[in-house]
C-alpha positions as CSV (number, residue, x, y, z in Angstrom):
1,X,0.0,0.0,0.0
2,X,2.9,2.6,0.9
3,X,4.2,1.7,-2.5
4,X,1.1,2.7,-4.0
5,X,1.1,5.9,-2.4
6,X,4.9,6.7,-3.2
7,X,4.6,6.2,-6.3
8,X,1.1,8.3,-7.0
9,X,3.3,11.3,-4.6
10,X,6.0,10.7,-7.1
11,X,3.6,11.3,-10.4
12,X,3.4,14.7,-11.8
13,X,0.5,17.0,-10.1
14,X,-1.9,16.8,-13.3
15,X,-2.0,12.8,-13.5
16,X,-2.8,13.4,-9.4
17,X,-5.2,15.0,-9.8
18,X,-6.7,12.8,-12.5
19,X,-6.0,9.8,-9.9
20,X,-8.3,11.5,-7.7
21,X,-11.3,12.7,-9.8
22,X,-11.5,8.9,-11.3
23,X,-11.5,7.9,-7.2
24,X,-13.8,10.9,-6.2
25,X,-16.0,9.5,-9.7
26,X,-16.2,5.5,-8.8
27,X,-17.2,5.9,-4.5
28,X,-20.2,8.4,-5.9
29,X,-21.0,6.2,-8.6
30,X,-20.9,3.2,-5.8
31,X,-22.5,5.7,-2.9
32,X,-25.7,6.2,-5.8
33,X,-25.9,2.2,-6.7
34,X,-26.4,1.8,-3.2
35,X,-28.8,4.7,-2.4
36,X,-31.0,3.2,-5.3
37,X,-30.9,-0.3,-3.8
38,X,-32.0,1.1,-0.1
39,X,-34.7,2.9,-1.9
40,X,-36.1,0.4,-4.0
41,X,-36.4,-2.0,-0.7
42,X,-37.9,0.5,1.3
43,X,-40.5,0.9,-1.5
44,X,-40.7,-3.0,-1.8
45,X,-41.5,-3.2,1.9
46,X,-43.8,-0.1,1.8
47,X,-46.2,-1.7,-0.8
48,X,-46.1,-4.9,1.2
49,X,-46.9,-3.2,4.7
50,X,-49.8,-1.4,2.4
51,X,-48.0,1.8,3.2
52,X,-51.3,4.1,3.1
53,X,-52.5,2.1,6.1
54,X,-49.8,2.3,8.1
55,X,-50.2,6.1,7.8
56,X,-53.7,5.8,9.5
57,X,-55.0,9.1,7.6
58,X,-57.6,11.1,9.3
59,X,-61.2,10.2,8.4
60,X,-62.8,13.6,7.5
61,X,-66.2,12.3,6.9
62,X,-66.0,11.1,10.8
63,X,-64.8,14.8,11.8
64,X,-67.5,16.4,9.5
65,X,-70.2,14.2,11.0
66,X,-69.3,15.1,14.8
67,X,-68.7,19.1,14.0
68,X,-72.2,20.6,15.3
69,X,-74.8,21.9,12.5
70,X,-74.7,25.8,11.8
71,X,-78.2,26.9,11.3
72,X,-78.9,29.9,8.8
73,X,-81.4,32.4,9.9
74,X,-84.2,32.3,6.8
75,X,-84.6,35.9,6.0
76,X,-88.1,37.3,4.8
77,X,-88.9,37.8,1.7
78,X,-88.9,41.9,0.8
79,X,-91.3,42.7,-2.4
80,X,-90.4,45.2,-4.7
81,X,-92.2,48.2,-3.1
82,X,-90.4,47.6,0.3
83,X,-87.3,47.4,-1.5
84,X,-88.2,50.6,-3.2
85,X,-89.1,52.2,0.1
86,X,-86.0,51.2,1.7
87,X,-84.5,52.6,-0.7
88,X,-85.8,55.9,-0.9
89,X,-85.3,55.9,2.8
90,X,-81.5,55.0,2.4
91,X,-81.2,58.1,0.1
92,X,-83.2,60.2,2.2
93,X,-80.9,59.4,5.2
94,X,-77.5,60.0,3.4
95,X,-78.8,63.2,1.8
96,X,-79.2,64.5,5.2
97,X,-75.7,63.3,6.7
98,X,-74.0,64.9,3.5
């Protein structure tokens, strides 16, 4: 091994450096191989272990069901001459602020 590494130290600085890029090139090449093998077993197991499941998502239509009912007031129906009349009366009122 000391051999190895006498002789790379002996080596001009440009084939160095090429030494090291093709070393810094093959451990991510090897680090990525093995990231996409952990991933494709963790996906393996998760469609085994039904991974949606396992999540226990909240059931909204159970939360919906216990949330207590809102009741609109009904408002009465206004014909057109009460609208008209309140109406005039609105003008009346903010020609007499103004």
């Amino acid at each position: 091994m000391r051999n190895i590494l006498k002789k790379i130290q002996g080596q001009p600085e440009k084939v160095r450096k090429i030494i090291l890029w093709i070393i810094i090139v093959v451990l991510g090449f090897a680090f990525f191989l093995a990231w996409v093998q952990g991933l494709k077993q963790r996906l393996r197991e998760a469609r085994e272990e039904r991974f949606f499941e396992q999540l226990k998502p909240p059931r909204f239509e159970e939360q919906l069901r216990s949330l207590p009912k809102i009741e609109i007031p009904e408002f009465p129906e206004i014909s057109e001459e009460e609208l008209k009349k309140l109406e005039e009366e609105i003008k009346k009122e903010t020609e007499q602020t103004e």
